[in-house]
LUMLUM-424417 format. One record per residue (C-alpha): x, y, z. Coordinates in steps of 0.2 Angstrom, whole numbers, plus 5000, padded with zeros to 4 digits. Each point is the difference from the previous one (the first is absolute). Example, Ala and Ser with C-alpha at 12.3 -4.5 7.8 and 13.67 -1.06 7.14 Angstrom:
@X=5062 | Y=4978 | Z=5039
@X=5006 | Y=5017 | Z=4997
This chain:
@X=5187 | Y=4932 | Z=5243
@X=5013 | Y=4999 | Z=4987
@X=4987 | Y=4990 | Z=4987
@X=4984 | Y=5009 | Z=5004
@X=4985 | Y=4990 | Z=4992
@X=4992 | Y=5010 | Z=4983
@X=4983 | Y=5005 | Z=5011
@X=4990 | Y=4997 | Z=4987
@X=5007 | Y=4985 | Z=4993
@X=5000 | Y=4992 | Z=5017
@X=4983 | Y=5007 | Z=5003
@X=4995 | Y=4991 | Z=4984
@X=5007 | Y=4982 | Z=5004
@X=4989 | Y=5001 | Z=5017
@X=4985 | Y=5005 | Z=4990
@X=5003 | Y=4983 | Z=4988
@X=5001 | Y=4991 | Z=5013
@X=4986 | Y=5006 | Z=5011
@X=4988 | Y=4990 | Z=5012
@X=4991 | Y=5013 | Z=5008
@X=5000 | Y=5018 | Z=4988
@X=4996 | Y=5000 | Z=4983
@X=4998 | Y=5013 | Z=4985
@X=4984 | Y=5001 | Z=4990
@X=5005 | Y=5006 | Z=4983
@X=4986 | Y=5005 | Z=4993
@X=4996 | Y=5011 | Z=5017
@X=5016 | Y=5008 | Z=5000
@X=4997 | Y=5005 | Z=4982
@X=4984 | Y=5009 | Z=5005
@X=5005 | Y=5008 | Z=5011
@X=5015 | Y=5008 | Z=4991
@X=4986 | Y=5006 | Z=4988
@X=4989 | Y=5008 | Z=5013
@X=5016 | Y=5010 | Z=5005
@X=5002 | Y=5017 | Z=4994
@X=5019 | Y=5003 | Z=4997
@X=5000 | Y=5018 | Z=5003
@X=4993 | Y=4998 | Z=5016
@X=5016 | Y=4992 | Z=5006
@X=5010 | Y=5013 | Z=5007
@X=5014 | Y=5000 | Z=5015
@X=4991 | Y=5009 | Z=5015
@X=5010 | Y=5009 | Z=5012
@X=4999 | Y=5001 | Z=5019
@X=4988 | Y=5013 | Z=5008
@X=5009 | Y=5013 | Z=5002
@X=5002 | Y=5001 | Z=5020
@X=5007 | Y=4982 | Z=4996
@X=5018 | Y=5008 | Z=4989
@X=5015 | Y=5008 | Z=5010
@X=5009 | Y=5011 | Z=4989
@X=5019 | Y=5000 | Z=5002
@X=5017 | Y=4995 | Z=4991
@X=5003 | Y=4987 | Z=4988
@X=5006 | Y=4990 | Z=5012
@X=4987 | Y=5004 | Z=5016
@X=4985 | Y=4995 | Z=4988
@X=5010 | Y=4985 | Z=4995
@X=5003 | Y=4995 | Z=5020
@X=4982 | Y=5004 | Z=5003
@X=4992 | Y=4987 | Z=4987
@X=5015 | Y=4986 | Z=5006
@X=4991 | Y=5004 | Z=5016
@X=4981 | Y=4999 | Z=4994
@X=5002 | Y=4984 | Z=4990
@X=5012 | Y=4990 | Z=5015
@X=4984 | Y=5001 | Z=5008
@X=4987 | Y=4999 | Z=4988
@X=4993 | Y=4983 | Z=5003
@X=4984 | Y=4992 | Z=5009
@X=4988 | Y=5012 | Z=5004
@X=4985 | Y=4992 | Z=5002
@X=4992 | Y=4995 | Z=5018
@X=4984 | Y=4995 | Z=5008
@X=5002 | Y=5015 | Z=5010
@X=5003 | Y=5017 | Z=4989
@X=5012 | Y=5010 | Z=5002
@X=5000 | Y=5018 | Z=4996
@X=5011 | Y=5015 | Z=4999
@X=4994 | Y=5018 | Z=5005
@X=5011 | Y=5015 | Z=4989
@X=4997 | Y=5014 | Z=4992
@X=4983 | Y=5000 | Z=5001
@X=4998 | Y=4985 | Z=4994
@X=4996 | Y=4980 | Z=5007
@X=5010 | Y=4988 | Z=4990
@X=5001 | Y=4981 | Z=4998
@X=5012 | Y=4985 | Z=4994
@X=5015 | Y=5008 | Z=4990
@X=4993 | Y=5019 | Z=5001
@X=5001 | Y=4996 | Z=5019
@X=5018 | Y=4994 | Z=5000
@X=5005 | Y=5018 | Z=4989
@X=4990 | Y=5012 | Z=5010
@X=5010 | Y=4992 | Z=5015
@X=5016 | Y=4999 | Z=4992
@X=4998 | Y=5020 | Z=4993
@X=4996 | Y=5006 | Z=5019
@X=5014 | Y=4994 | Z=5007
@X=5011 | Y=5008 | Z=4988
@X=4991 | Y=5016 | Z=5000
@X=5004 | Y=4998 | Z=5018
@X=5017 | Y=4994 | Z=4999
@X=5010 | Y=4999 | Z=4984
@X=5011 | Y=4987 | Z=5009
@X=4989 | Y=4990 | Z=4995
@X=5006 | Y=4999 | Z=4981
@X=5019 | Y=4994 | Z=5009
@X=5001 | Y=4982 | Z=5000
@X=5010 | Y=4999 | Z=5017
@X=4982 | Y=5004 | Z=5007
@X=4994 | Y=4984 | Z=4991
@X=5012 | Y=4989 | Z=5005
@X=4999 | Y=5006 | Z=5018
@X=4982 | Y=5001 | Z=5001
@X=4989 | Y=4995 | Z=5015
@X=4982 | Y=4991 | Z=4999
@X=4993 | Y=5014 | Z=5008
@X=5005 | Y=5015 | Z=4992
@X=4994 | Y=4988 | Z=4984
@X=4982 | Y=5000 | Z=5009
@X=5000 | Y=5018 | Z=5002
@X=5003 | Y=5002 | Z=4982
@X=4986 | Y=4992 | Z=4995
@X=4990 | Y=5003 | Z=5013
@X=4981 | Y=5002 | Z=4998
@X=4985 | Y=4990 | Z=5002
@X=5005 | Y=4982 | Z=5001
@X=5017 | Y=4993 | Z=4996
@X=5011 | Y=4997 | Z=4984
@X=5001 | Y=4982 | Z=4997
@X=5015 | Y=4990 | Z=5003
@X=5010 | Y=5014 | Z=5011
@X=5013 | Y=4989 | Z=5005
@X=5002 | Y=4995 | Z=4982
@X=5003 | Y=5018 | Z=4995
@X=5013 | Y=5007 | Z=5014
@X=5008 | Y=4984 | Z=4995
@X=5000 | Y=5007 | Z=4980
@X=5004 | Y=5015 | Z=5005
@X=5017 | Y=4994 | Z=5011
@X=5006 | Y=4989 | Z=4985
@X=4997 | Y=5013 | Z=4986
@X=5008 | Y=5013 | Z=5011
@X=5016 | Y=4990 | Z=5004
@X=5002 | Y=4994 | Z=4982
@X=4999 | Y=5015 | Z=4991
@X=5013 | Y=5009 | Z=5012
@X=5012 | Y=4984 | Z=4997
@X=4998 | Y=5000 | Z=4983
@X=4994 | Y=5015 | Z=4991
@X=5007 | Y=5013 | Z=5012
@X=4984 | Y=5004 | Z=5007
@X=4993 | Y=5008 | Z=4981
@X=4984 | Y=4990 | Z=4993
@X=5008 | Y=5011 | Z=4986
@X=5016 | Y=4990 | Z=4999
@X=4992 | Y=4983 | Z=4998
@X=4989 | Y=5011 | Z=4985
@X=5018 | Y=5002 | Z=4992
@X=5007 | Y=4985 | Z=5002
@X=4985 | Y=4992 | Z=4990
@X=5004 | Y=5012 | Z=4986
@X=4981 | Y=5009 | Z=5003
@X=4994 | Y=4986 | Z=4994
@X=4985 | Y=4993 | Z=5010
@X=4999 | Y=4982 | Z=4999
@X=5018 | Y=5001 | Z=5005
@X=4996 | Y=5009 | Z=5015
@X=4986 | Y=4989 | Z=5002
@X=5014 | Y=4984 | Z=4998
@X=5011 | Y=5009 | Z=5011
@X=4988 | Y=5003 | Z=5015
@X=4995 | Y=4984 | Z=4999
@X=5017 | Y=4994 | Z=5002
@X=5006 | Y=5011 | Z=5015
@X=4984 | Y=5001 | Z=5009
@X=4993 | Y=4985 | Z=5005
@X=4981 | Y=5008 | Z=5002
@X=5001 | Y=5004 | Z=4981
@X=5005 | Y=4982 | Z=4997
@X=4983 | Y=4994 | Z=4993
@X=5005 | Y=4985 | Z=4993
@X=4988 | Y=4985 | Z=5003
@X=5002 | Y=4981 | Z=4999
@X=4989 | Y=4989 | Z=4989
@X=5003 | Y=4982 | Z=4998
@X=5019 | Y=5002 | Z=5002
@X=5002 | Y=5014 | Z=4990
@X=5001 | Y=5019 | Z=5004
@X=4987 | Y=5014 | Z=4993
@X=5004 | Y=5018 | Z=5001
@X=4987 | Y=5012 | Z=5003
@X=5009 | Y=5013 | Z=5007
@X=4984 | Y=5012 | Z=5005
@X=5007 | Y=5013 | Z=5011
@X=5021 | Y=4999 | Z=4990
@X=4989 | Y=5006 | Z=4986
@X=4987 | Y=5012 | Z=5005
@X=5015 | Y=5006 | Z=5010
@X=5008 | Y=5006 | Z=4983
@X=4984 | Y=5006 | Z=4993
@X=4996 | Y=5011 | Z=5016
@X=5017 | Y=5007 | Z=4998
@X=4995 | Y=5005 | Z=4982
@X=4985 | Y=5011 | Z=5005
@X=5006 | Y=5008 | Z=5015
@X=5015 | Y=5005 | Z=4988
@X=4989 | Y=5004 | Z=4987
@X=4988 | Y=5013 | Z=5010
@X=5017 | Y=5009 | Z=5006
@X=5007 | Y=5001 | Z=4983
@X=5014 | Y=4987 | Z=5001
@X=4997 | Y=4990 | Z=4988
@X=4996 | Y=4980 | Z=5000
@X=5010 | Y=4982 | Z=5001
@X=5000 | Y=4992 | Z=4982
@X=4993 | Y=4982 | Z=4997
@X=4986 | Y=5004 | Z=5009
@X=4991 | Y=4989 | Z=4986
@X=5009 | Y=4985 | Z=5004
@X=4992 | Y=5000 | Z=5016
@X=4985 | Y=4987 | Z=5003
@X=4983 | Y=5004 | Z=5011
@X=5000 | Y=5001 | Z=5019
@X=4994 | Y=4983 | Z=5006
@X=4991 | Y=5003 | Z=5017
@X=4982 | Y=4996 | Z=5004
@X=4989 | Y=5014 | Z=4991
@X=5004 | Y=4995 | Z=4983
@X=4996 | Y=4981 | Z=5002
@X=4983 | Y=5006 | Z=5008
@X=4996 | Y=5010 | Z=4984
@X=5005 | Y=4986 | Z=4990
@X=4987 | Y=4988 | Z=5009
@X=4989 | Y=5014 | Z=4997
@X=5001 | Y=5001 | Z=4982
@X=5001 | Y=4983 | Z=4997
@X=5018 | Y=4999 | Z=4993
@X=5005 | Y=4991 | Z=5015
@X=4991 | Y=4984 | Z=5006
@X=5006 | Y=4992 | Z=5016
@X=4994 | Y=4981 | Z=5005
@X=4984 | Y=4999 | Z=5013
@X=5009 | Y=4996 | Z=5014
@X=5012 | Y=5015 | Z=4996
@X=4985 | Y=5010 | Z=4997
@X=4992 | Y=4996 | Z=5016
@X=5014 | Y=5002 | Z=5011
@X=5006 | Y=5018 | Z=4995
@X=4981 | Y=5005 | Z=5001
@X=5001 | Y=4993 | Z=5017
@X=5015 | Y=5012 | Z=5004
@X=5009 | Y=4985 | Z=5002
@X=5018 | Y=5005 | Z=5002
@X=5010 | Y=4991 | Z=4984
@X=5020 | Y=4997 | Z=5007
@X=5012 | Y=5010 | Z=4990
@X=5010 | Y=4989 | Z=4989
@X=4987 | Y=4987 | Z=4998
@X=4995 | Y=4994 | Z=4983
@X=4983 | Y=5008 | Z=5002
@X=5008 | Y=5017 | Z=5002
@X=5016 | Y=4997 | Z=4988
@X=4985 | Y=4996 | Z=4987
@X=4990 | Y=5015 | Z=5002
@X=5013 | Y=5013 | Z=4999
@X=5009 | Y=4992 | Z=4986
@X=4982 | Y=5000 | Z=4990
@X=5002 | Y=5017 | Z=5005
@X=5014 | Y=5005 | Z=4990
@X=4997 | Y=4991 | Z=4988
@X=4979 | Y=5006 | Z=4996
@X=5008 | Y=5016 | Z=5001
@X=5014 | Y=4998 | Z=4988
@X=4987 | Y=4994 | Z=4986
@X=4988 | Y=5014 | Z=5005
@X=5016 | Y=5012 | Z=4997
@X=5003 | Y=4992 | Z=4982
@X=4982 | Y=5000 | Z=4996
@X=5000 | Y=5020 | Z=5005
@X=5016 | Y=5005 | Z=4994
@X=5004 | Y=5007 | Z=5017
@X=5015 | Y=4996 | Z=5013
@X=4995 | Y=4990 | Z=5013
@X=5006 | Y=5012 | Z=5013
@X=4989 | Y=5012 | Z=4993
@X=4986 | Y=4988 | Z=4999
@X=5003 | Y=4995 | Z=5020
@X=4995 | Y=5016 | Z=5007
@X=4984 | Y=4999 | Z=4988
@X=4998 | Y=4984 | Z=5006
@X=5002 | Y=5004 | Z=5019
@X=4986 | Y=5014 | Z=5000
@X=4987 | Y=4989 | Z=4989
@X=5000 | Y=4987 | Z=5015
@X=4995 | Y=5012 | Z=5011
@X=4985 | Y=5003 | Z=4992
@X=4982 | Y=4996 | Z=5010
@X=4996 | Y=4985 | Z=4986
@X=5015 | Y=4991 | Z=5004
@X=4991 | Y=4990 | Z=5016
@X=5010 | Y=4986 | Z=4997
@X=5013 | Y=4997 | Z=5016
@X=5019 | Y=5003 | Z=5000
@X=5012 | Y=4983 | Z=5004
@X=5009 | Y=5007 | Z=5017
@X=5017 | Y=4994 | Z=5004
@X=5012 | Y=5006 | Z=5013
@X=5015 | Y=5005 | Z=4991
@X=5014 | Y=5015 | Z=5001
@X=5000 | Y=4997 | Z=4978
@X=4984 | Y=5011 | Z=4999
């Protein structure tokens, strides 16, 4: 980790080089002109979602959310009961995440991570169904414990500092001390960084901070999209993205594409890099632009299936 690959620049060397994902200019600048800038906005949680706390509890609790924001989609669905509420995917992980702490605040100390049991990590997210890849999670949740006792004192906070608030140093340094946050892929001998959950990570942090009134990381701008599998299906959607038939016909099949194979390398890079000229073309950071992004591909028109792939990166 002490050369980290440019994200975007190594997101566009695989999109020059690309077998299976390309980028369809002219639909890509449609739809930047079909986009109405002031409806790009930062949404925040629901508000049974948010724990309010110190500085340093809030920072604690979104090192906690995002260590296990990953792979949430699953032939059987899962669903969280809480506060009145039946939530899914992500909103399933937080509602499970925020009743454990409003039941026990011990659950903010990352002793309690690292020492964790597969079935108190079931009953936190219990509901209808079962989170996907369980074992995955209490396995996140040892390491993320263990290392930021070992090395930041326990204190998401201290890792905040030592990146001078700036977030794509927090993002750089969580990819170098956690190995979950280490998205970095291989494609054709060389490495691309993606870094999905290291950034949102630092961009989390910023609206939780922001909604108590503790101000936000700097260099959020600097920060790319969040390559997962929404965006990609939009893209499809619109038309900015075109992937080859057999591609095409595979991830409508809910065939499962490996992670780190070029298929998948390919589509998360065009990813970053549709985005990044969408961002240009609007004048907007693409941070900003991902959240935007994120809630537009859950839209009823959008009928076009997501790729699936079994990874921990998001």
């Amino acid at each position: 980790m002490e050369n980290m690959p440019d994200i975007l620049n190594s997101c566009r060397r695989v999109v020059q080089r690309a077998q299976h994902v390309h980028i369809d200019d002219g639909s890509l600048r449609k739809s930047a002109a079909g986009i109405d800038r002031q409806a790009i906005s930062i949404p925040t949680h629901p508000h049974p979602l948010q724990i309010r706390g110190s500085r340093q509890a809030c920072a604690n609790f979104v090192l906690l959310c995002d260590c296990l924001n990953f792979c949430f989609w699953s032939d059987t669905p899962w669903v969280v009961t809480f506060a009145g509420t039946d939530w899914t995917r992500t909103f399933a992980m937080l509602a499970g995440l925020v009743r454990a702490i409003q039941a026990d605040a011990d659950w903010l100390n990352p002793q309690r991570w690292a020492d964790v049991r597969e079935a108190e990590v079931s009953e936190i997210f219990a509901g209808t169904g079962q989170i996907p890849l369980l074992r995955e999670r209490v396995e996140v949740l040892h390491e993320t414990g263990a290392v930021l006792i070992s090395k930041y004192d326990g204190s998401f906070l201290n890792l905040v500092e030592e990146a001078g608030g700036q977030a794509p140093a927090v993002a750089e340094l969580l990819a170098r001390d956690f190995s979950s946050f280490r998205d970095v892929a291989d494609y054709d001998g060389e490495p691309v960084a993606f870094l999905k959950r290291a950034q949102i990570c630092a961009a989390d942090l910023t609206s939780h901070w922001s909604a108590q009134g503790y101000g936000s990381l700097g260099g959020l701008d600097d920060l790319t999209v969040f390559a997962d599998y929404r965006l990609p299906q939009l893209f499809r959607h619109w038309g900015t993205m075109r992937v080859t038939d057999s591609l095409y016909h595979r991830i409508e099949a809910l065939d499962e594409i490996p992670a780190g194979s070029p298929e998948e390398v390919e589509l998360r890079a065009a990813t970053i890099c549709i985005s990044d000229r969408l961002a240009e073309l609007l004048s907007v950071p693409a941070w900003r632009l991902d959240y935007f992004l994120w809630e537009r591909s859950h839209d009823p028109a959008v009928v076009v299936r997501h790729h699936r792939t079994r990874t921990v990166f998001y």
